[in-house]
Wavefront OBJ file of the C-alpha trace (Angstrom):
o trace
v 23.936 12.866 16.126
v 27.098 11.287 14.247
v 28.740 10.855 17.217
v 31.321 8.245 16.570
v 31.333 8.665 12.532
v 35.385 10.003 13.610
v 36.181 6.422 15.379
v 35.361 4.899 12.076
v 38.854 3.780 9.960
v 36.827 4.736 6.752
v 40.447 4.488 4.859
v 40.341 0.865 5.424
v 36.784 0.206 3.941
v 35.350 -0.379 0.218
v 33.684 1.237 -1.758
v 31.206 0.078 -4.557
v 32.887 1.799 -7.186
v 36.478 3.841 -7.776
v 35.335 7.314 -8.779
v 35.251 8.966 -5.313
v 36.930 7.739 -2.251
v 35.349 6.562 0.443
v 36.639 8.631 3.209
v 33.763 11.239 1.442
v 31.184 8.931 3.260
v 31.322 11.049 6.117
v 31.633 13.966 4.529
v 28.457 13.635 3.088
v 27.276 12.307 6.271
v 27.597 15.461 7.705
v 27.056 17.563 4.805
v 23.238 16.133 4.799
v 23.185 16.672 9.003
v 23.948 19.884 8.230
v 21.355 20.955 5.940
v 18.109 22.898 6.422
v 15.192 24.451 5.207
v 17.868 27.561 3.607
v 19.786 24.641 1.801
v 19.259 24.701 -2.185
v 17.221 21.583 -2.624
v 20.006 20.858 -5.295
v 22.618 20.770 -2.861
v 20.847 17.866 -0.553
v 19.980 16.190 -3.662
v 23.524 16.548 -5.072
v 24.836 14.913 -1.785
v 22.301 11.841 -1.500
v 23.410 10.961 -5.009
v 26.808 11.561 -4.325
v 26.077 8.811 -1.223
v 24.501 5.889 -3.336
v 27.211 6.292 -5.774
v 29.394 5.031 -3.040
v 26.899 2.919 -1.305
v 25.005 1.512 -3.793
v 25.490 -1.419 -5.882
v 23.210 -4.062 -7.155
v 23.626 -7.213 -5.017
v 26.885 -5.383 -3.302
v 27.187 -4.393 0.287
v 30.568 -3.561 1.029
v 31.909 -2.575 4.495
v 31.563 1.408 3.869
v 28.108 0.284 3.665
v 27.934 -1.437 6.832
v 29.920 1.271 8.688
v 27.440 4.027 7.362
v 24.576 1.985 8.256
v 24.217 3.072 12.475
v 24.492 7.000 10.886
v 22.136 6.790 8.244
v 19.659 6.102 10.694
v 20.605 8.527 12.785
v 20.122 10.889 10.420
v 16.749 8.942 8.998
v 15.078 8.834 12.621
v 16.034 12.919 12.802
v 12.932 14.844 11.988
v 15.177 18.120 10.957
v 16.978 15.957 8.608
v 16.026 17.183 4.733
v 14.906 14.871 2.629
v 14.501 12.168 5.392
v 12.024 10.118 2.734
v 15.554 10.142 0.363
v 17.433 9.043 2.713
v 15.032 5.916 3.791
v 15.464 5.043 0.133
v 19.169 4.612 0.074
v 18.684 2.468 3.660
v 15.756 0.150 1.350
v 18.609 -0.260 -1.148
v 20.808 -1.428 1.034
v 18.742 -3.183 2.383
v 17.688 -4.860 -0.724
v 21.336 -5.406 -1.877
v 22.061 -7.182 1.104
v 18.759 -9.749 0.810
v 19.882 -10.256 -2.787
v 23.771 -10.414 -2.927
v 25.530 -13.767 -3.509
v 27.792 -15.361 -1.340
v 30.846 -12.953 -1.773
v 29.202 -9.621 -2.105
v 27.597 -8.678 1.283
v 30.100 -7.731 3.407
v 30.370 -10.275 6.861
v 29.020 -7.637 9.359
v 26.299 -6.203 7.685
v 23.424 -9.314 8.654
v 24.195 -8.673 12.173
v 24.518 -4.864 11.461
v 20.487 -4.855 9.878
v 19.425 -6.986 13.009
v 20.794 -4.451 15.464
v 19.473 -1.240 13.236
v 16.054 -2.687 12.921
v 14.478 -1.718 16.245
v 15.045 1.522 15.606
v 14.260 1.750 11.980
v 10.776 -0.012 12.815
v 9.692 3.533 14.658
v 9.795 4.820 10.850
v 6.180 3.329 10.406
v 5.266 5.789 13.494
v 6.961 8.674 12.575
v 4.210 11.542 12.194
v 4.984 12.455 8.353
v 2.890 10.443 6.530
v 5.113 10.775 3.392
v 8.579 9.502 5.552
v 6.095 6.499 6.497
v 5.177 5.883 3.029
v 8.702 5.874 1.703
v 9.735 3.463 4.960
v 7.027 0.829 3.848
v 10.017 0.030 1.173
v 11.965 -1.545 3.673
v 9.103 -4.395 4.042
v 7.707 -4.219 0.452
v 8.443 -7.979 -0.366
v 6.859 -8.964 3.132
v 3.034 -9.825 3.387
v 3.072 -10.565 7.179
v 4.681 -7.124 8.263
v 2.393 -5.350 5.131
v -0.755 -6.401 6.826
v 0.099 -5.436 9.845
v 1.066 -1.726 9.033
v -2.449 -1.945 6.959
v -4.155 -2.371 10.299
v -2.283 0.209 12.048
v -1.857 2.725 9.273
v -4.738 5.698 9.119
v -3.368 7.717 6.605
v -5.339 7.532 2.679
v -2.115 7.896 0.934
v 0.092 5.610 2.757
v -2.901 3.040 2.935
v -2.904 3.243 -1.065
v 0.982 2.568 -1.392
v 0.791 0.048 1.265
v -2.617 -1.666 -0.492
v 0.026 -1.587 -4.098
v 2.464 -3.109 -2.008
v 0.735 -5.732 -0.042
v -0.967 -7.263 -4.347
v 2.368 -7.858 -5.004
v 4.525 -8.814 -2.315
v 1.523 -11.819 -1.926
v 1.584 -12.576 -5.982
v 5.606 -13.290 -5.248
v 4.802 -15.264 -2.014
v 3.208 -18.716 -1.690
v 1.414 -17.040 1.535
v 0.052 -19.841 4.463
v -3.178 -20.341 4.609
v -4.092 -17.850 7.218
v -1.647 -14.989 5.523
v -3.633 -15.985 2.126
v -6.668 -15.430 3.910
v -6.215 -12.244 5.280
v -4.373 -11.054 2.124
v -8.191 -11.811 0.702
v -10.031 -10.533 3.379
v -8.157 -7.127 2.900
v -8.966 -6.935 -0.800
v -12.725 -7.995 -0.494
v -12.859 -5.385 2.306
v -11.731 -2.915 0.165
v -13.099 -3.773 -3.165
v -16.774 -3.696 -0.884
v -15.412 -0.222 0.771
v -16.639 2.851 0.643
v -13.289 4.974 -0.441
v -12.990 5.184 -4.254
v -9.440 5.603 -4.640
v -8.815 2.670 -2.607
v -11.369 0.667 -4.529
v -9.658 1.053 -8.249
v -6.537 0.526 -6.839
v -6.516 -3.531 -5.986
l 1 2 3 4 5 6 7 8 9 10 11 12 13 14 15 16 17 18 19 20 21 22 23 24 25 26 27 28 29 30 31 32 33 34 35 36 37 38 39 40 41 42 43 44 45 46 47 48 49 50 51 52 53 54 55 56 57 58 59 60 61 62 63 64 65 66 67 68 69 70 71 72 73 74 75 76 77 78 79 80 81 82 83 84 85 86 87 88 89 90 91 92 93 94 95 96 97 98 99 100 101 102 103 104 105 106 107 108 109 110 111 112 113 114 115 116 117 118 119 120 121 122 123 124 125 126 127 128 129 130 131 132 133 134 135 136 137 138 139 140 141 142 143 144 145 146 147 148 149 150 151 152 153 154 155 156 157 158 159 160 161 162 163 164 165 166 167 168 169 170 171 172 173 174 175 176 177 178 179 180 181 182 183 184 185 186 187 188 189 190 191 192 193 194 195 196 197 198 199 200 201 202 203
């Protein structure tokens, strides 16, 4: 895991903002890989805050964030990683950040960077903790096509609740086709006419 995070010219890359310099990137990369369950939980919190401060700026992607991008999956798709749901945050903001920056503010690579990631951060929505699944539906959260299709795969009561949450408003934002609209309905009258309670009140 990491391999290659050495080949990386980090000195040469941007960070979002001046207070720590960005050859800690891997640093923290590694600090996080090496974590486990003896690891104060204040330490691996410490360190994923520590990351978004240099990751992590609204409508910014800079290169750093780019470079990082192949290793933060790594780590994400690593089941002994701590934290893993934390860590599929920061990869939602940057994801986010990258949908929403301006001409200017996304660094060149990291469109074609996302598009080669992708396959692999898809098997996220399979992984077997429920809760790293739930946190992963962020990386779709504004999408009704890919929502309903992880509602028709997903099993799980709490992830079916966030991903019910998610699905009401990523369609309020949309102007949905006809057939998304549709089944967009047809998942809320099947659940409004369900028999599970919670997911009932939640629509």
């Amino acid at each position: 895991m990491l391999e290659g995070l050495d080949a990386v010219d980090w000195r040469g890359l941007e960070a979002v903002g001046p207070d720590q310099p960005v050859t800690n990137v891997p640093k923290l990369l590694r600090r996080i890989a090496r974590a486990d369950a003896t690891t104060r939980r204040e330490a691996v919190g410490r360190a994923y805050g520590d990351l978004q401060d240099l990751l992590l700026a609204p409508g910014r992607v800079t290169g750093a964030g780019t470079a990082a991008l192949p290793f933060l999956v790594d780590l994400a798709l690593d089941p002994d990683t701590v934290a893993r749901p934390d860590l599929v945050e920061v990869l939602a903001d940057l994801a986010h950040n990258g949908e929403t920056g301006e001409a200017g503010t996304v660094d060149s690579g990291w469109e074609a960077a996302w598009r080669r990631q992708w396959p692999r951060l898809r098997t996220l929505f399979d992984d077997r903790d429920p809760v790293v699944r739930r946190a992963a539906l962020q990386l779709i959260a504004s999408r009704t096509v890919p929502l309903l299709e992880r509602w028709h795969e997903e099993t799980d009561l709490s992830v079916r609740l966030t991903l019910l949450l998610a699905l009401g408003q990523a369609a309020a934002a949309e102007d949905p086709t006809g057939s998304t609209d549709a089944e967009v309905r047809a998942v809320l009258d099947g659940v409004l006419h369900g028999e599970n309670p919670v997911l009932r009140v939640a629509p």
